[in-house]
C-alpha positions in Angstrom: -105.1 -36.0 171.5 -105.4 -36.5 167.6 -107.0 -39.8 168.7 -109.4 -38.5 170.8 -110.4 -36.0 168.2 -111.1 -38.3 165.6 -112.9 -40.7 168.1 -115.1 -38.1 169.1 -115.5 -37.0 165.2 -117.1 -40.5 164.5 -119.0 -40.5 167.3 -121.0 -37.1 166.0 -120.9 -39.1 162.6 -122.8 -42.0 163.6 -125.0 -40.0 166.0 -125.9 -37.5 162.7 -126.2 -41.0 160.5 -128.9 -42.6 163.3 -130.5 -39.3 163.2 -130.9 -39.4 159.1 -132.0 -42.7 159.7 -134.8 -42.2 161.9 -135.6 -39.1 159.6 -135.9 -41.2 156.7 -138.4 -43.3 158.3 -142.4 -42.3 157.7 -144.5 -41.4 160.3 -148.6 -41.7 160.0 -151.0 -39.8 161.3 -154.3 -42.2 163.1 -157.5 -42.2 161.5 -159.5 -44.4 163.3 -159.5 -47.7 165.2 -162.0 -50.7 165.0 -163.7 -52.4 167.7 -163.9 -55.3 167.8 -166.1 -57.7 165.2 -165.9 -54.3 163.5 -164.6 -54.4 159.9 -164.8 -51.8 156.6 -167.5 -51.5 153.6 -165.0 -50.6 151.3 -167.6 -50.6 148.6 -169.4 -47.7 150.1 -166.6 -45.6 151.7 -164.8 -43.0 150.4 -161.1 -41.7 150.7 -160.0 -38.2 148.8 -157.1 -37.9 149.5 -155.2 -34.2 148.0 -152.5 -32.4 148.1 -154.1 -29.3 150.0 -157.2 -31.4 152.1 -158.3 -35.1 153.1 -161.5 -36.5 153.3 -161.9 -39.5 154.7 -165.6 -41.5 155.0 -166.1 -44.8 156.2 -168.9 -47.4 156.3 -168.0 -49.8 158.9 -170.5 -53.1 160.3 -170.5 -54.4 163.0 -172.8 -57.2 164.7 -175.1 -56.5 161.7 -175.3 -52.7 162.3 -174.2 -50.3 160.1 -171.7 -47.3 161.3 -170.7 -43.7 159.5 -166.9 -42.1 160.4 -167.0 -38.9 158.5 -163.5 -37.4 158.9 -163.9 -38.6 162.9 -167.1 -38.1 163.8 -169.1 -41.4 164.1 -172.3 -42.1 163.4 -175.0 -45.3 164.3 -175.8 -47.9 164.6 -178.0 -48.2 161.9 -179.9 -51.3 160.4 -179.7 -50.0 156.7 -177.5 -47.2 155.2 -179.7 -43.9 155.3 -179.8 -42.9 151.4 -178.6 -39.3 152.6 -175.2 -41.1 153.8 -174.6 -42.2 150.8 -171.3 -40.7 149.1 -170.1 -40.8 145.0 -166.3 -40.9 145.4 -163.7 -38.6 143.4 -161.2 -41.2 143.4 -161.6 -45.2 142.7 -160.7 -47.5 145.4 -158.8 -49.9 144.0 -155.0 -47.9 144.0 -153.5 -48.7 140.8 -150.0 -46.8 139.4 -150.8 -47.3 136.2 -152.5 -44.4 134.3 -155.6 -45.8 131.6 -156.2 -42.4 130.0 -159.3 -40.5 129.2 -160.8 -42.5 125.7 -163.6 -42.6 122.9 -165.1 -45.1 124.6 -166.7 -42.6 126.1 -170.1 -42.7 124.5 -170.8 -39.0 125.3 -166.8 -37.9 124.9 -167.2 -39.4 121.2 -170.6 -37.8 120.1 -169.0 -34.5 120.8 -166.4 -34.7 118.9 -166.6 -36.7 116.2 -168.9 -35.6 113.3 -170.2 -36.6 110.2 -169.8 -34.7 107.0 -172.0 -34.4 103.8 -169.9 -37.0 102.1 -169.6 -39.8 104.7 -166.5 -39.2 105.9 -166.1 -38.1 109.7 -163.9 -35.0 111.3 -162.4 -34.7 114.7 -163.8 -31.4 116.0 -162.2 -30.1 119.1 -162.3 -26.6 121.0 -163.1 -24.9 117.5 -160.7 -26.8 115.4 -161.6 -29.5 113.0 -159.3 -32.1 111.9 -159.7 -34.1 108.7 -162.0 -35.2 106.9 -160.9 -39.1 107.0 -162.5 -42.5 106.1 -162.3 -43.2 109.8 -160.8 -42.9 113.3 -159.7 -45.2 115.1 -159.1 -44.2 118.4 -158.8 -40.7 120.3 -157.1 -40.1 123.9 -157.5 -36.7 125.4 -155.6 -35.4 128.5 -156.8 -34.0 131.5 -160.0 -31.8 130.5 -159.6 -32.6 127.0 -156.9 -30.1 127.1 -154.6 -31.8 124.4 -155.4 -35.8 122.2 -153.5 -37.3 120.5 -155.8 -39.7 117.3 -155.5 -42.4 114.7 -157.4 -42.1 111.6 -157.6 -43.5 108.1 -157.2 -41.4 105.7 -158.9 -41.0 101.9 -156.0 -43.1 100.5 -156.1 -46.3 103.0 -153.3 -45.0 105.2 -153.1 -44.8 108.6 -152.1 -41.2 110.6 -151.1 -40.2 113.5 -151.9 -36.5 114.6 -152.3 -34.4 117.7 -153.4 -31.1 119.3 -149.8 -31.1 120.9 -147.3 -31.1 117.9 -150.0 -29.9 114.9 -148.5 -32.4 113.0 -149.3 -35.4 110.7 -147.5 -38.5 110.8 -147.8 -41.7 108.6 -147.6 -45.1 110.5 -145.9 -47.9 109.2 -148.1 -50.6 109.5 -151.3 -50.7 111.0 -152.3 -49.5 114.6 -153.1 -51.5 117.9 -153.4 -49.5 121.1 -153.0 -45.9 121.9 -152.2 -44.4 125.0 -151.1 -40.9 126.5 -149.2 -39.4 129.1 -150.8 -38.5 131.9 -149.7 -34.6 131.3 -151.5 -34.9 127.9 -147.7 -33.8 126.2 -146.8 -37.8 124.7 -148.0 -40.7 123.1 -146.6 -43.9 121.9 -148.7 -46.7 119.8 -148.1 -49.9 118.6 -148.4 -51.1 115.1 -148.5 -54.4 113.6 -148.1 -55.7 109.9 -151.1 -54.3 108.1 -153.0 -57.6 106.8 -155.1 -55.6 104.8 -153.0 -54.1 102.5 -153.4 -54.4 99.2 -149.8 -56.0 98.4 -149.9 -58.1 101.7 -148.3 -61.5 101.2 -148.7 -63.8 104.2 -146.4 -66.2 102.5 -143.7 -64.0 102.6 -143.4 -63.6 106.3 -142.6 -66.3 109.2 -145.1 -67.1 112.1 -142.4 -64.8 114.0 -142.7 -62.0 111.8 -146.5 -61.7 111.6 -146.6 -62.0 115.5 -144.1 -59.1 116.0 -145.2 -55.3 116.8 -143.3 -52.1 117.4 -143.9 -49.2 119.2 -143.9 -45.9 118.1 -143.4 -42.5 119.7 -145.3 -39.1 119.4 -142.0 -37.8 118.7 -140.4 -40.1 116.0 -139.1 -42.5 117.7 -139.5 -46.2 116.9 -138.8 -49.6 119.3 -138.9 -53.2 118.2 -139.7 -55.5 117.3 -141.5 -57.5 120.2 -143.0 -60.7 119.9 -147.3 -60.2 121.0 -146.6 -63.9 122.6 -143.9 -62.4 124.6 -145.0 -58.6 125.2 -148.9 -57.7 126.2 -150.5 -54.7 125.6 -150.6 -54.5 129.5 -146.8 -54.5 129.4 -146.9 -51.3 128.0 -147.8 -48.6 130.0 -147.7 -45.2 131.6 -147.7 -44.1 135.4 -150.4 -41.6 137.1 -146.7 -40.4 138.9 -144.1 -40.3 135.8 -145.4 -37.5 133.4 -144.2 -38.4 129.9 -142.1 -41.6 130.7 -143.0 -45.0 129.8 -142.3 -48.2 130.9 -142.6 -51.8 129.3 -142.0 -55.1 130.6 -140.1 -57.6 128.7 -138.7 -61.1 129.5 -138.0 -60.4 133.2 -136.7 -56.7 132.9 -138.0 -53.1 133.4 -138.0 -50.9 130.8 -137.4 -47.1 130.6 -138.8 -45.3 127.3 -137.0 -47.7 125.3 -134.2 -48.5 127.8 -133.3 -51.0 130.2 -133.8 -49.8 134.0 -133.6 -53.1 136.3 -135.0 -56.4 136.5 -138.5 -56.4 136.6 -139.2 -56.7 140.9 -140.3 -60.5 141.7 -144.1 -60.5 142.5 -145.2 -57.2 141.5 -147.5 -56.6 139.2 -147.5 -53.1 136.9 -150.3 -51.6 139.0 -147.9 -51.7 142.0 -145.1 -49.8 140.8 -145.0 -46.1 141.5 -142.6 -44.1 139.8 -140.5 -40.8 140.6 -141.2 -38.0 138.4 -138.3 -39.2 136.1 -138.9 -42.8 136.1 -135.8 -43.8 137.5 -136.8 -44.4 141.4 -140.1 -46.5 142.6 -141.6 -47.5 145.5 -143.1 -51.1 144.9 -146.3 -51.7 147.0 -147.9 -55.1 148.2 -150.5 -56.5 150.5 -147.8 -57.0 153.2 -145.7 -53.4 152.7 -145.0 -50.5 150.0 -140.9 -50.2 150.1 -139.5 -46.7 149.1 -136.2 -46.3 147.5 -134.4 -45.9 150.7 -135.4 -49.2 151.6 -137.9 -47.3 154.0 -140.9 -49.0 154.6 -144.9 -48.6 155.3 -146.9 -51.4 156.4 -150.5 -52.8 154.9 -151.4 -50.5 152.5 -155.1 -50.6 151.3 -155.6 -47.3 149.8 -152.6 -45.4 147.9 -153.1 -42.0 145.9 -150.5 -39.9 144.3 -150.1 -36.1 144.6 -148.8 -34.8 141.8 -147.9 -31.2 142.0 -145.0 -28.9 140.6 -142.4 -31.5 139.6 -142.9 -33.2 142.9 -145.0 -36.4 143.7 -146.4 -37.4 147.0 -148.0 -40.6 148.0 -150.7 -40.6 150.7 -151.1 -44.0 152.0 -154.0 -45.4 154.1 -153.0 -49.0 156.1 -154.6 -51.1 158.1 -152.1 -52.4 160.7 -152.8 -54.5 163.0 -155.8 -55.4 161.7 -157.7 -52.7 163.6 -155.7 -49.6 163.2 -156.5 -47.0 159.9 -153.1 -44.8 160.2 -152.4 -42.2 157.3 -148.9 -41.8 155.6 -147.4 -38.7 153.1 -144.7 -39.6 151.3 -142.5 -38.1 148.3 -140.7 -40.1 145.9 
């Protein structure tokens, strides 16, 4: 009797763990499917994806005719694109974890802030509040709306500073600054610094090849990491994720790191724009032309267009694939 009992006990088991299983395993919704000798204009469609709505248009050809799928409804042929078809996207195409910040490169961004005083210095001037004056800044990166920055200047004494919206605070650099860049929720910053070479007490024979090629990196917080060989360590091995809030990641000599830390081995033939991380950095799905795999070593197939939904601690990615090279299916996913 026990025997049965416990057979019958591992049978609801495995029943419970095929049922997980099959839970665990995404399901898309289809968007559309090409006829043949039909193939997409990626450079004038447009996906927006969102947490609350999607809006999908596509620009398909086909025997030299032009077609129009706006969320379903198809339109054409047409020889030429009508100008009223034409769409301006909300998000880029090309899906990309990594997040590049919101910077003074912006012609426009910096002529509102920055300004000139009366003694040829320049201030930071932002929602009412100015900031300095220095000799110069180097670099600015705002957060979403210009909510928050984080800047480098030079001050009136040669030295190099580090301040922010976020903290109030000033903070002297040690050594001279590289690259800047922000969290995506506008709370974090780390920046690299190098030897400054034009410091008035440099002495390049004092210092090995090694040394003058090495770099640190440096938190908004106080926190310092290094040193890392510029042979060895790019600025694009440095980065921050549209999905991972205030975590950063590097990558060094094969391996993964988290803010500072080793997570894993870096995965083989990914690149940095196809990892996408879990709100705490520890899990990531790792995307391809062939598959994106989930933690759970779930899988989607063909992914060509991936956006994140970030929203209350949790993130979602919506996927769009292309499977069997005819079939547009759409995926949600949380990480």
């Amino acid at each position: 009797m026990r025997t049965k009992c416990l057979s019958a006990l591992l049978i609801l088991i495995g029943i419970a763990a095929t049922n997980t299983l099959v839970a665990q395993q995404p399901t898309g919704k289809a968007i559309y499917t090409l006829e043949p000798d039909e193939y997409i204009v990626y450079s004038e469609s447009c996906i927006n994806l969102t947490a609350n709505a999607n809006e999908i248009y596509l620009v398909t050809k086909q025997n030299d005719k032009f077609y129009v799928i706006d969320n379903g409804v198809k339109k054409g042929p047409f020889d030429e694109l009508p100008e009223d078809m034409n769409r301006t996207c909300g998000n880029d195409y090309y899906s990309c974890a990594i997040f590049e910040g919101n910077n003074t490169n912006d012609e426009d961004l910096y002529n509102q802030t920055v300004t000139q005083t009366d003694e040829g210095f320049v201030a930071l001037n932002v929602k009412g509040k100015t900031y300095g004056p220095y000799l110069g800044i180097m670099d600015i990166q705002f957060s979403h709306e210009t909510k928050n920055f984080f800047a480098v200047a030079m001050d009136q004494q040669n030295r190099f500073l580090l301040f922010s919206s976020v903290t109030g605070k000033t903070t002297l650099l040690k050594g001279a600054p590289q690259n800047l860049k922000i969290s995506p929720d506008g709370t974090f910053a780390i920046i690299t610094t190098t030897i400054n070479f034009n410091a008035e007490d440099f002495d390049a024979s004092a210092y090995s090849y090694e040394e003058l090629m090495q770099f640190r990196i440096n938190t908004s917080t106080g926190e310092s990491f290094g040193p890392f060989s510029q042979d060895k360590v790019t600025d694009r091995d440095i980065w921050f994720t549209k999905t991972s809030g205030s975590n950063w990641f590097m990558r060094a000599q094969g391996k993964l790191y988290l803010n500072g830390q080793p997570l894993m081995t870096f995965p083989e033939m990914a690149s940095t724009c196809d990892l996408w991380f879990s709100p705490d950095g520890k899990r990531v799905a790792i995307s391809s032309y062939e598959k994106i795999v989930f933690p759970d070593k779930s899988t989607i197939p063909s992914p060509v267009h991936i956006i994140p939904i970030v929203k209350n601690g949790k993130t979602t990615l919506k996927i769009i694939t292309l499977e069997n090279e005819k079939n547009l299916v759409l995926y949600s996913r949380d990480l």
